[in-house]
N, CA, C and O atoms as a Tripos MOL2 file, in Angstrom:
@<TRIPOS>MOLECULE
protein
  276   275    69     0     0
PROTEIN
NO_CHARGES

@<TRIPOS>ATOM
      1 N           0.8360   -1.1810    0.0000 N.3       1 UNK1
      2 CA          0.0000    0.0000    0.0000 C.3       1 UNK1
      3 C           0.8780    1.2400    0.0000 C.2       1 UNK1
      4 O           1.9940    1.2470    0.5190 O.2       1 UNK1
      5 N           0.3350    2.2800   -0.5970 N.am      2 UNK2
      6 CA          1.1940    3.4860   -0.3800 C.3       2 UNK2
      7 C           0.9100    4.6520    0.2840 C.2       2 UNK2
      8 O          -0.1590    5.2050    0.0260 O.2       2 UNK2
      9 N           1.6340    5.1220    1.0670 N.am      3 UNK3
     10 CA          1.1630    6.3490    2.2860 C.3       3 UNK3
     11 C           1.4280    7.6770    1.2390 C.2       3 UNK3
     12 O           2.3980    7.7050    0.4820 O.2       3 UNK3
     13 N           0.1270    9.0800    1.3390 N.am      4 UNK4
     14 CA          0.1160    9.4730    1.0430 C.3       4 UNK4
     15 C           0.6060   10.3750    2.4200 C.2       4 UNK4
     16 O           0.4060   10.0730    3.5960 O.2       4 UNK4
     17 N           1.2700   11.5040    1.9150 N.am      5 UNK5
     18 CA          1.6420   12.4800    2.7750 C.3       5 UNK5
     19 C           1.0640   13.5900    3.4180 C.2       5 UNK5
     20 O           1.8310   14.5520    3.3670 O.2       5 UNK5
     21 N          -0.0740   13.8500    4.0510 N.am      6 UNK6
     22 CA         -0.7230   15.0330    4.2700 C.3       6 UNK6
     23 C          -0.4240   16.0610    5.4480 C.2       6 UNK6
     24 O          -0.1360   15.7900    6.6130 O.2       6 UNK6
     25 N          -0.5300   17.0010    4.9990 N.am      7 UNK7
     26 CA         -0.0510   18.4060    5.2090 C.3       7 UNK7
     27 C          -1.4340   18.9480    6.3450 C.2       7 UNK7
     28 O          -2.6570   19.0310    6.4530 O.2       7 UNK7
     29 N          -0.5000   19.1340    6.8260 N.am      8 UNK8
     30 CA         -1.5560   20.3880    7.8550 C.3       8 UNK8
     31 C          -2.1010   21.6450    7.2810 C.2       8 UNK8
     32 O          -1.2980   22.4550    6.8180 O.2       8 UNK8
     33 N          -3.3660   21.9010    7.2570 N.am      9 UNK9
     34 CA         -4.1450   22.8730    7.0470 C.3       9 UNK9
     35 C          -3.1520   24.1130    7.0180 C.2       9 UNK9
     36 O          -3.0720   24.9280    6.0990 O.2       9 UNK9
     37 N          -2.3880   24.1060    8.2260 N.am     10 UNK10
     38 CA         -1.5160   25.8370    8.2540 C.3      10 UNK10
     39 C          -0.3090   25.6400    6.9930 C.2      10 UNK10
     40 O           0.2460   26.5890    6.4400 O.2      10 UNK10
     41 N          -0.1040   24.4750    6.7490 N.am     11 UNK11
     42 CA          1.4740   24.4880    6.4990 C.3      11 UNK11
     43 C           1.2410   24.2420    4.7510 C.2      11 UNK11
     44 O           0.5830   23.3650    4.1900 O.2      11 UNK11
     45 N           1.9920   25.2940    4.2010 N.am     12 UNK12
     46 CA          1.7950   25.5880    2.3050 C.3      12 UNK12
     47 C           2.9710   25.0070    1.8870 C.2      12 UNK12
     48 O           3.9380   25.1820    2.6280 O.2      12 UNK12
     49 N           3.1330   24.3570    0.8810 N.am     13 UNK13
     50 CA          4.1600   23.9610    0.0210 C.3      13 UNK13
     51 C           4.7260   25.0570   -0.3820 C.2      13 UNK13
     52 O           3.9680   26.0050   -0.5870 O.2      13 UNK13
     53 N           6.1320   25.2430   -0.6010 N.am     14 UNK14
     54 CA          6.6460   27.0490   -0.9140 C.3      14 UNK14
     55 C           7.1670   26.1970   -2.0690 C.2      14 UNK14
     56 O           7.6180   25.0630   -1.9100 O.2      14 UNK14
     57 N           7.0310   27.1090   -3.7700 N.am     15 UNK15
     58 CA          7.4210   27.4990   -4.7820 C.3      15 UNK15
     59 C           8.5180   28.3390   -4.9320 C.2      15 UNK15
     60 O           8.5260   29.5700   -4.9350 O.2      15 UNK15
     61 N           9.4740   27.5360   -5.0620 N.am     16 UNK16
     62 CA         10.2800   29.1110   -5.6790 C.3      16 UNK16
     63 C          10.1760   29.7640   -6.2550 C.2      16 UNK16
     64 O           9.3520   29.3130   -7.0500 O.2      16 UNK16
     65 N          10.5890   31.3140   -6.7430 N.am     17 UNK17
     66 CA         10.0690   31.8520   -7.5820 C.3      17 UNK17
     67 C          10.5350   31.3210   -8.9100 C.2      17 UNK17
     68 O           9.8450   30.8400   -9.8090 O.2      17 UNK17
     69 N          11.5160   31.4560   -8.8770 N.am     18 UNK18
     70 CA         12.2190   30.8930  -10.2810 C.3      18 UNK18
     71 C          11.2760   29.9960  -11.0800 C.2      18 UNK18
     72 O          10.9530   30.2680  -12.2360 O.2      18 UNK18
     73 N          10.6940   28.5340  -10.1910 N.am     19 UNK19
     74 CA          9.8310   27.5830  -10.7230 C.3      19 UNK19
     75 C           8.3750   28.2860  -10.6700 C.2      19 UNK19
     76 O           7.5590   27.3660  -10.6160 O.2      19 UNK19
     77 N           7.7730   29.4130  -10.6630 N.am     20 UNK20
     78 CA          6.4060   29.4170  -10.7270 C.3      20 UNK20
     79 C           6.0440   29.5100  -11.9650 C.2      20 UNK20
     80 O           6.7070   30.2870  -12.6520 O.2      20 UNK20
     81 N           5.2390   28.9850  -12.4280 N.am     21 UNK21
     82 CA          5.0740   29.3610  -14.0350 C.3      21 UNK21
     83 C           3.6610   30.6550  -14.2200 C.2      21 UNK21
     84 O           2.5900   31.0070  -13.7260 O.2      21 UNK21
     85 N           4.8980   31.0410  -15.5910 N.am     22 UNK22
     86 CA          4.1480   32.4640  -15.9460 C.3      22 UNK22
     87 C           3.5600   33.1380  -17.1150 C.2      22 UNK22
     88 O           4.2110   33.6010  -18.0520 O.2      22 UNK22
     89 N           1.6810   33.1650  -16.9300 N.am     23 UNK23
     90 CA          1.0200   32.7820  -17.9860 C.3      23 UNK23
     91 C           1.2350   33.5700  -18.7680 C.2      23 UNK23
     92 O           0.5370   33.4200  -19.7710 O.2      23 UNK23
     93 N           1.9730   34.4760  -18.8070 N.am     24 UNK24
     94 CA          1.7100   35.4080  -20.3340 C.3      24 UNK24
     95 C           3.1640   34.8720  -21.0300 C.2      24 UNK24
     96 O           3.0840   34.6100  -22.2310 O.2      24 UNK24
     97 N           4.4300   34.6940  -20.4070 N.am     25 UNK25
     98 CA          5.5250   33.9800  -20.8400 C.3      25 UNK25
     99 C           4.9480   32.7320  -21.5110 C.2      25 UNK25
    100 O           5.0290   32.6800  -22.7380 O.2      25 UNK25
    101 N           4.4100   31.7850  -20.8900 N.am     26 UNK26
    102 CA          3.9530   30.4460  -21.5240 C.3      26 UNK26
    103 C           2.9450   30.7640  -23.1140 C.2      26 UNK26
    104 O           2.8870   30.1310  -24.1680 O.2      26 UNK26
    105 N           2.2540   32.0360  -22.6400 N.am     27 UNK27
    106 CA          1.3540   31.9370  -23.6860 C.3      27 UNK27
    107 C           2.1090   32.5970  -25.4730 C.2      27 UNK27
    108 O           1.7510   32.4260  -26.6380 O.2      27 UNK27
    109 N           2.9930   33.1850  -24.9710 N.am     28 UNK28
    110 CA          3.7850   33.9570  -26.0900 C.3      28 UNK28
    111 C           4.8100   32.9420  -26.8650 C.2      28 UNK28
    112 O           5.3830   33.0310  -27.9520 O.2      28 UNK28
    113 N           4.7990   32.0440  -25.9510 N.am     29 UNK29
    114 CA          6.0660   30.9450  -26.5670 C.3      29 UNK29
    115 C           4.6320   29.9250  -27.6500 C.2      29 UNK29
    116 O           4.6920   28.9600  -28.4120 O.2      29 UNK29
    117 N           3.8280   30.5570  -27.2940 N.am     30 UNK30
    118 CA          2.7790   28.9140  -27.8620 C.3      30 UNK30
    119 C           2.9310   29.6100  -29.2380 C.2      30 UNK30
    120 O           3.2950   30.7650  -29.4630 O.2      30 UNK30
    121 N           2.5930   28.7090  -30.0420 N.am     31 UNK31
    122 CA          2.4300   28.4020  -32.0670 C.3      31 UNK31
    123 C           0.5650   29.0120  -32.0030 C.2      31 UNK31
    124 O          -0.2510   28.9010  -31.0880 O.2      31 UNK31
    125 N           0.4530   29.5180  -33.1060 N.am     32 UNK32
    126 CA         -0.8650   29.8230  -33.5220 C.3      32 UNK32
    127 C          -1.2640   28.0550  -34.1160 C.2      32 UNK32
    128 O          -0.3950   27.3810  -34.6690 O.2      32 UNK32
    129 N          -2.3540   27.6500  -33.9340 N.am     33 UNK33
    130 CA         -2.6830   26.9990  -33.4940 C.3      33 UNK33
    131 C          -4.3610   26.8290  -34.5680 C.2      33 UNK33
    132 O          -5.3810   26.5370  -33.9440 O.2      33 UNK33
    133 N          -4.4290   26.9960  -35.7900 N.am     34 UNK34
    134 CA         -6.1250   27.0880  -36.6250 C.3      34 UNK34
    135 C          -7.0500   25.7090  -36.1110 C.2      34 UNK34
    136 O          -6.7410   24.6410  -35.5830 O.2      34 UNK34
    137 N          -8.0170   26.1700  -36.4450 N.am     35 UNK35
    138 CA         -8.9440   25.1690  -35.8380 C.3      35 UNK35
    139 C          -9.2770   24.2160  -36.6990 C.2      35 UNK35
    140 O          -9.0040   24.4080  -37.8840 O.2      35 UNK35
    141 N          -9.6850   23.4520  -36.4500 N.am     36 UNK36
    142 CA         -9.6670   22.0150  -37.4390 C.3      36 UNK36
    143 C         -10.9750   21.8620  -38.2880 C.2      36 UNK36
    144 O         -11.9360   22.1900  -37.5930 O.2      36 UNK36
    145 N         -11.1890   21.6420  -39.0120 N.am     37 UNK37
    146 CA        -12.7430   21.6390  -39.8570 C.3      37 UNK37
    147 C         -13.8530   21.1670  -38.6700 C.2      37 UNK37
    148 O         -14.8870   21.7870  -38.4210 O.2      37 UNK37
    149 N         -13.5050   20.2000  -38.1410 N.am     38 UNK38
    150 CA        -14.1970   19.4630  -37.2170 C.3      38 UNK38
    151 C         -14.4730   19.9580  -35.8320 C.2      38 UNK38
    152 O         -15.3360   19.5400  -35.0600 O.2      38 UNK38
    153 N         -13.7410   20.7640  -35.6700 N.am     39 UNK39
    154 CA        -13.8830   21.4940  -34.6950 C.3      39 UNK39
    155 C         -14.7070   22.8980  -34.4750 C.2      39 UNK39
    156 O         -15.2960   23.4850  -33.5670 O.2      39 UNK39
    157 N         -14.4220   23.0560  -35.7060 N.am     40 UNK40
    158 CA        -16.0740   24.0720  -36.7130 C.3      40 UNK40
    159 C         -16.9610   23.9610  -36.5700 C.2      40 UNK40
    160 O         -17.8870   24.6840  -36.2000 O.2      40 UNK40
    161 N         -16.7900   22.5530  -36.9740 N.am     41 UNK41
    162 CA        -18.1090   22.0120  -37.0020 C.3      41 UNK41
    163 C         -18.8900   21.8560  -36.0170 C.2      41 UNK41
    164 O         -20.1190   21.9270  -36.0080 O.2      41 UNK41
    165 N         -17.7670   21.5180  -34.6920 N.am     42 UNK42
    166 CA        -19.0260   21.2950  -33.3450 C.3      42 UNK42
    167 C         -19.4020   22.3490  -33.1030 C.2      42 UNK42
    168 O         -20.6080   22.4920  -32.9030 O.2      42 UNK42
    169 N         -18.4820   23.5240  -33.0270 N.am     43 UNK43
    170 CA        -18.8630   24.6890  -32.0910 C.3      43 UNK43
    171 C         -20.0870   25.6160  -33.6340 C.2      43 UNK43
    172 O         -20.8680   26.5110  -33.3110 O.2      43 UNK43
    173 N         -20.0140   25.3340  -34.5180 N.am     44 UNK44
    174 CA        -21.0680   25.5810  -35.2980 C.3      44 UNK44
    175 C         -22.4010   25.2590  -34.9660 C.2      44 UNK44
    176 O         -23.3450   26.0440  -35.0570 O.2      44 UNK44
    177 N         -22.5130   23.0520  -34.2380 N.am     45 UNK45
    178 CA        -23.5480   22.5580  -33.4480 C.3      45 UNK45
    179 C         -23.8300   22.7080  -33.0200 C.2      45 UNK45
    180 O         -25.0460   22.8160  -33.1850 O.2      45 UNK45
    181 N         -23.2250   23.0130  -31.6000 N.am     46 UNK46
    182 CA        -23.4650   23.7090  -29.7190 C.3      46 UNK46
    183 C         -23.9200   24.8650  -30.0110 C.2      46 UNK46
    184 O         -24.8030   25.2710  -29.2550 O.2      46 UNK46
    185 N         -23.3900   26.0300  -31.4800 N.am     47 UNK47
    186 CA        -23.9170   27.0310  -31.1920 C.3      47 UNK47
    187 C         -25.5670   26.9520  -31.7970 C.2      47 UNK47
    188 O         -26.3660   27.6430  -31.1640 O.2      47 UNK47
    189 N         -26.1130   26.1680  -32.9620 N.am     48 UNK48
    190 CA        -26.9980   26.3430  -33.5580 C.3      48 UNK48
    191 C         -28.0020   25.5260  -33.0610 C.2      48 UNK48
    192 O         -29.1580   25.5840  -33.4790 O.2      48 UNK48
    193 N         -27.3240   24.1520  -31.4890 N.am     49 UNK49
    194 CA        -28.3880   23.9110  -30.6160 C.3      49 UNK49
    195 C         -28.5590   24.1390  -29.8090 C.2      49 UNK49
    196 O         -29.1340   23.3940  -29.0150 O.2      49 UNK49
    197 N         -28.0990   25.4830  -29.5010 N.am     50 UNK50
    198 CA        -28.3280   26.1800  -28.4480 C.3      50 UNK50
    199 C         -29.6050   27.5180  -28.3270 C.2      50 UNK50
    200 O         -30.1780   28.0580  -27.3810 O.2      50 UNK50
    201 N         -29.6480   27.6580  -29.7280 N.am     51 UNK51
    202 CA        -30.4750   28.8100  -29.8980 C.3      51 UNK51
    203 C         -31.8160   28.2700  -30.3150 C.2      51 UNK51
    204 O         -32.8380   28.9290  -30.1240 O.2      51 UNK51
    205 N         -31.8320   26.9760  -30.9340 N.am     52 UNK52
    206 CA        -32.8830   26.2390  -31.4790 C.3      52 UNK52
    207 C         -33.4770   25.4730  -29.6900 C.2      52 UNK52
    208 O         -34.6920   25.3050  -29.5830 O.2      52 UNK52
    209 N         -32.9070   25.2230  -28.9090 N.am     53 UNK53
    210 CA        -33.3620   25.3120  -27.3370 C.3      53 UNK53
    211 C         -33.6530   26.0610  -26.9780 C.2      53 UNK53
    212 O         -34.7060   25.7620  -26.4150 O.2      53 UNK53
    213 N         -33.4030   27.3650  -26.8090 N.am     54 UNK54
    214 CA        -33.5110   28.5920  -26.6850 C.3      54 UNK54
    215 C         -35.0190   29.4350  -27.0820 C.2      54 UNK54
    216 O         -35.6230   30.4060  -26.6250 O.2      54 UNK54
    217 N         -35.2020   28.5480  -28.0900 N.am     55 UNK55
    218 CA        -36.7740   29.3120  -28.5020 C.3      55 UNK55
    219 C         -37.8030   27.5030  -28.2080 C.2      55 UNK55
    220 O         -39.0330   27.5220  -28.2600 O.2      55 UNK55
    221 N         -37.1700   26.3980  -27.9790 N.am     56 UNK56
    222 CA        -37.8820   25.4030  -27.8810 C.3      56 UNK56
    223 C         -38.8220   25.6830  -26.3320 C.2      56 UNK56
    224 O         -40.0470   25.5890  -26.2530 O.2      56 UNK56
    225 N         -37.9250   26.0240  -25.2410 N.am     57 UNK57
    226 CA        -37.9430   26.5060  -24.3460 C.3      57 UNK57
    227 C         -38.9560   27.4490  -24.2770 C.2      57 UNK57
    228 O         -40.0460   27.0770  -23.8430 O.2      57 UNK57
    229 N         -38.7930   28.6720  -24.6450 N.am     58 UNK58
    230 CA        -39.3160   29.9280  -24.2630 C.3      58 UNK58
    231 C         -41.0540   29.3830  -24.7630 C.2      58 UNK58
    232 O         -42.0630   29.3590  -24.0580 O.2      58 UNK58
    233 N         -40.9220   29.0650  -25.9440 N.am     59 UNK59
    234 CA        -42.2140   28.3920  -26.5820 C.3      59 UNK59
    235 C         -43.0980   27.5950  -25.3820 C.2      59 UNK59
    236 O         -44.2130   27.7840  -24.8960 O.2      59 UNK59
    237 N         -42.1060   26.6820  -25.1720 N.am     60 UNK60
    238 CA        -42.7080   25.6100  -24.2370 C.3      60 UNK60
    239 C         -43.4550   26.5900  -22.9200 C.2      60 UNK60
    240 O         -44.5770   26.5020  -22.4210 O.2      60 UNK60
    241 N         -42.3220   27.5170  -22.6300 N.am     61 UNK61
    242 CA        -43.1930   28.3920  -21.6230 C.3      61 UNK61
    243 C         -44.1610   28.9000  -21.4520 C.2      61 UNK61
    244 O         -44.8510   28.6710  -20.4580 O.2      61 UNK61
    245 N         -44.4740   29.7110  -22.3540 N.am     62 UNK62
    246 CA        -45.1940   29.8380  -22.9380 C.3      62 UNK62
    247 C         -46.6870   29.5750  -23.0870 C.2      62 UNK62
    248 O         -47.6980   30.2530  -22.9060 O.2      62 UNK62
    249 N         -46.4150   28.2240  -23.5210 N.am     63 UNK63
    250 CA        -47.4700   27.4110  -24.1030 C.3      63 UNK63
    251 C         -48.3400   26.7700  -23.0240 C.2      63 UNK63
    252 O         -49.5670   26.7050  -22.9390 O.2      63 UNK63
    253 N         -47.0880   26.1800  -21.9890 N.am     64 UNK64
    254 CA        -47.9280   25.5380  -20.7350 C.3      64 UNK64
    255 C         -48.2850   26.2630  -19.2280 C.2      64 UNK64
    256 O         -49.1470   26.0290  -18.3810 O.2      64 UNK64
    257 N         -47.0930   27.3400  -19.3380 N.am     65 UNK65
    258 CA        -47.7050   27.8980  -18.1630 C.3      65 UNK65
    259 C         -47.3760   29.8100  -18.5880 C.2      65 UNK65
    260 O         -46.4940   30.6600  -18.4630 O.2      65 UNK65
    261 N         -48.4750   29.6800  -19.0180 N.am     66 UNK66
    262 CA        -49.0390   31.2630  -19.8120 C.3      66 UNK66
    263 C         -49.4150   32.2470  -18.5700 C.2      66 UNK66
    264 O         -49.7100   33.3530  -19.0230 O.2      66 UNK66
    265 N         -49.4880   32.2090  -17.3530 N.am     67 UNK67
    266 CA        -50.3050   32.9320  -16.4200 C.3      67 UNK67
    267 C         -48.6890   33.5640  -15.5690 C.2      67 UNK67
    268 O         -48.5910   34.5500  -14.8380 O.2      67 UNK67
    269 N         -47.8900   32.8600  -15.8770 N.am     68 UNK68
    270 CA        -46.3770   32.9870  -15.0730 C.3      68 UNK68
    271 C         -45.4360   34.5120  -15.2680 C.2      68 UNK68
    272 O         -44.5730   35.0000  -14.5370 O.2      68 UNK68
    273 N         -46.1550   35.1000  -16.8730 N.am     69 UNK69
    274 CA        -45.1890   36.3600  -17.5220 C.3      69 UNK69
    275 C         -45.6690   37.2650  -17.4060 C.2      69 UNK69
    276 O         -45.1390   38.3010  -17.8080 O.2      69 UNK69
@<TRIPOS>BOND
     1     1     2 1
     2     2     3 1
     3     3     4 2
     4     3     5 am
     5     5     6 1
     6     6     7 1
     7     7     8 2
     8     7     9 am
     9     9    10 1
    10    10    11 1
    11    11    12 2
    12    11    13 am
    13    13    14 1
    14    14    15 1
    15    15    16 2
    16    15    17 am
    17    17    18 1
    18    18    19 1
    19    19    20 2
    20    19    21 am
    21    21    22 1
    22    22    23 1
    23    23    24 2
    24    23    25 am
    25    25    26 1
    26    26    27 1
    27    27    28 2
    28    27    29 am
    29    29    30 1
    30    30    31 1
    31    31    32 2
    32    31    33 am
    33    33    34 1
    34    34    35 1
    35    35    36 2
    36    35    37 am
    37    37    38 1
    38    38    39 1
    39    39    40 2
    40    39    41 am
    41    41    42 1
    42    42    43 1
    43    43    44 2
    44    43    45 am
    45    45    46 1
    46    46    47 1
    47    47    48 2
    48    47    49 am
    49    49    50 1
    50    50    51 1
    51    51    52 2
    52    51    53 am
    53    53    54 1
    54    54    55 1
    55    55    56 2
    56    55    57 am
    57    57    58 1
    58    58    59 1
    59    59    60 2
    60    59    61 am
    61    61    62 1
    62    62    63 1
    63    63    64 2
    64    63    65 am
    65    65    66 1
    66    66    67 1
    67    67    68 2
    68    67    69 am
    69    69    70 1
    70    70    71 1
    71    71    72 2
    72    71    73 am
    73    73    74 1
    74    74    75 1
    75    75    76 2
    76    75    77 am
    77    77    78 1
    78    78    79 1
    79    79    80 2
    80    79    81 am
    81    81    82 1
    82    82    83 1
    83    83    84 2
    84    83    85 am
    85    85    86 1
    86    86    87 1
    87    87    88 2
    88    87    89 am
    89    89    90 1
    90    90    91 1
    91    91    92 2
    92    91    93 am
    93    93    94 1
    94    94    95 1
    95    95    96 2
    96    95    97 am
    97    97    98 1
    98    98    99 1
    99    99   100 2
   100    99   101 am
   101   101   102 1
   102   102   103 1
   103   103   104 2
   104   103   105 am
   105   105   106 1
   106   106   107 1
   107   107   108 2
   108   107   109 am
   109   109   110 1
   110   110   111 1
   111   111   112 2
   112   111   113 am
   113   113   114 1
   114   114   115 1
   115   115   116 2
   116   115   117 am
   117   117   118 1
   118   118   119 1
   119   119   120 2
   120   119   121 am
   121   121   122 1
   122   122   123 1
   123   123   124 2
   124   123   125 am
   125   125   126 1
   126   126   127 1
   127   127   128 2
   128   127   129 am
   129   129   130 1
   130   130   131 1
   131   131   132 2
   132   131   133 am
   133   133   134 1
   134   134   135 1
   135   135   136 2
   136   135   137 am
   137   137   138 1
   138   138   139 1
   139   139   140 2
   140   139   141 am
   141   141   142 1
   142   142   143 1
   143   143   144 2
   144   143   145 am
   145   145   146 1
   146   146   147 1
   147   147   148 2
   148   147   149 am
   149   149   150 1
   150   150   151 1
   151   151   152 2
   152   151   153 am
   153   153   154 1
   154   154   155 1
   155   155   156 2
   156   155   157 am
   157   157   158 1
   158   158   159 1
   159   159   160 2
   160   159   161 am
   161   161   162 1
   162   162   163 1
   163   163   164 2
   164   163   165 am
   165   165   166 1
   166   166   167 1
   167   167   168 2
   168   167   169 am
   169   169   170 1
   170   170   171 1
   171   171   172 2
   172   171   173 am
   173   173   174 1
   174   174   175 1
   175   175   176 2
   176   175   177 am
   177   177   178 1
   178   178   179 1
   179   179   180 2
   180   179   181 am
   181   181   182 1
   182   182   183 1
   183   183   184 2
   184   183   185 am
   185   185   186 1
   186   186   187 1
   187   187   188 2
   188   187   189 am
   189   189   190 1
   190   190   191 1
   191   191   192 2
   192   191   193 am
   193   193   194 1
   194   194   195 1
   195   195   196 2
   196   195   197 am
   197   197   198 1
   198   198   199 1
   199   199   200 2
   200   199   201 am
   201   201   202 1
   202   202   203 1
   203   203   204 2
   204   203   205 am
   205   205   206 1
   206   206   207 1
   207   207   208 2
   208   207   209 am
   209   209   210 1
   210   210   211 1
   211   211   212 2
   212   211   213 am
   213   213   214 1
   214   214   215 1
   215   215   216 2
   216   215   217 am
   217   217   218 1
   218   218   219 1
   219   219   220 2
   220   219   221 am
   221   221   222 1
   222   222   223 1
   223   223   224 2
   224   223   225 am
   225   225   226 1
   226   226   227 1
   227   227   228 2
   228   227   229 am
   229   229   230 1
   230   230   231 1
   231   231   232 2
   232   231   233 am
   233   233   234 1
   234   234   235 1
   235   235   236 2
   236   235   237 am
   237   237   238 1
   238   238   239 1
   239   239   240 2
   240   239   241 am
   241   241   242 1
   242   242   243 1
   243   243   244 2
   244   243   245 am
   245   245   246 1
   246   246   247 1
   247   247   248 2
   248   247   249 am
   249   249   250 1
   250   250   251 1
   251   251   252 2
   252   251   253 am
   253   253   254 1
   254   254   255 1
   255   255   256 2
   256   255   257 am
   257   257   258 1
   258   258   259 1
   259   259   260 2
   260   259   261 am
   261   261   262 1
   262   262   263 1
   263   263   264 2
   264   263   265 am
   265   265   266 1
   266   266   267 1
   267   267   268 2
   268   267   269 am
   269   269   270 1
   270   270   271 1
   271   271   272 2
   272   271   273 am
   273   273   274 1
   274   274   275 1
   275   275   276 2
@<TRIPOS>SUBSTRUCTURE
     1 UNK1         2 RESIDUE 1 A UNK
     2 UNK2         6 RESIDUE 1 A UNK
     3 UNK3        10 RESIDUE 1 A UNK
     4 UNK4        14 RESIDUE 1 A UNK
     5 UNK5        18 RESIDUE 1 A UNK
     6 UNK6        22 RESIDUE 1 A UNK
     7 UNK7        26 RESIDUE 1 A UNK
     8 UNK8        30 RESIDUE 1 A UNK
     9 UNK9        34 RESIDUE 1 A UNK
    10 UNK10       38 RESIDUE 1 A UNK
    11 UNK11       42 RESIDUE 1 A UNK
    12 UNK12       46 RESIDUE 1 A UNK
    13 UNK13       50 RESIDUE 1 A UNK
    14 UNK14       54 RESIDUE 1 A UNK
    15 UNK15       58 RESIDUE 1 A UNK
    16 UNK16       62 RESIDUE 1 A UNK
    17 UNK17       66 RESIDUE 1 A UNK
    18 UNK18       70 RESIDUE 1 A UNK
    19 UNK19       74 RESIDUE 1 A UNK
    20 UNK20       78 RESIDUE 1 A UNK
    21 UNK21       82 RESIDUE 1 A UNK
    22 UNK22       86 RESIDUE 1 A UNK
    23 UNK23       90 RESIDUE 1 A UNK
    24 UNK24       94 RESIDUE 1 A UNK
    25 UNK25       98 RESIDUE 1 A UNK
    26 UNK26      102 RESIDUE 1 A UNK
    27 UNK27      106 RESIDUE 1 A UNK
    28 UNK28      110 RESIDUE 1 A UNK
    29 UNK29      114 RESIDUE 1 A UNK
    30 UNK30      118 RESIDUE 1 A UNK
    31 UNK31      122 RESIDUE 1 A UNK
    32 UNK32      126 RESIDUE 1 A UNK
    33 UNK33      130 RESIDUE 1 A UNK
    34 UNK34      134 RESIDUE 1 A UNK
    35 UNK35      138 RESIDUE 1 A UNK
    36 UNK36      142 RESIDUE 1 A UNK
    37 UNK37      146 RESIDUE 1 A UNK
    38 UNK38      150 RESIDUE 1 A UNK
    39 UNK39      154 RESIDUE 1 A UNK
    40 UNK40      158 RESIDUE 1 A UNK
    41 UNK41      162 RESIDUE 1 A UNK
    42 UNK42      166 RESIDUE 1 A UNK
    43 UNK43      170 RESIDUE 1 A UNK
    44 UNK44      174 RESIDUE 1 A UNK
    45 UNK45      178 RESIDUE 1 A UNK
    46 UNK46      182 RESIDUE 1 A UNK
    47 UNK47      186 RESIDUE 1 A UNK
    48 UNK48      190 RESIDUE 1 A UNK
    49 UNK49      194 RESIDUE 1 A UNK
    50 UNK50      198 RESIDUE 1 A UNK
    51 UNK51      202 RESIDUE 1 A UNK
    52 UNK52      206 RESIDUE 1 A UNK
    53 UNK53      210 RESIDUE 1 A UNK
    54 UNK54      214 RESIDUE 1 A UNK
    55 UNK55      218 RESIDUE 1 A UNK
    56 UNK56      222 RESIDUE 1 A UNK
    57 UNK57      226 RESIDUE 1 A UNK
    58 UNK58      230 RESIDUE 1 A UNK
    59 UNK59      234 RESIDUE 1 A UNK
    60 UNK60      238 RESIDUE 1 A UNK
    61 UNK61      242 RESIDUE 1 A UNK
    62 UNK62      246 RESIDUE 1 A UNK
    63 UNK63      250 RESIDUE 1 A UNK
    64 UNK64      254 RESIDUE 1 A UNK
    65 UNK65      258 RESIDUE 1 A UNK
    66 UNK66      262 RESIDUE 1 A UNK
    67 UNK67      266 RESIDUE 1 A UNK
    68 UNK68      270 RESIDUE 1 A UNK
    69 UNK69      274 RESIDUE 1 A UNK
């Protein structure tokens, strides 16, 4: 079996600074990065079933409980 090590509530693991990592450094080193056809494609889905819910919904509201708006 293996013992996990736990830490007291007061007591923080210290980072050096040197090792903290730093998001705008990390983000400037990254490659542009285009999106994939397929990946178009979903967020094309999520977006066009989201709005088609969006009025399925409001409809439905609507429809069954009319006394609520």
């Amino acid at each position: 079996m293996s013992e996990q090590t736990v830490l007291p509530p007061e007591e923080e693991p210290v980072v050096p600074a040197a090792e903290e990592p730093r998001l705008v450094e990390e983000l400037k080193k990254m490659e542009y990065e285009p999106l994939l056809p397929v990946e178009k494609k979903l967020i094309a889905y999520s977006i066009g079933l989201g709005i088609i819910l969006l009025f399925v919904f409001v409809w439905i509201s609507q429809t069954f409980f009319p006394g609520q708006h």
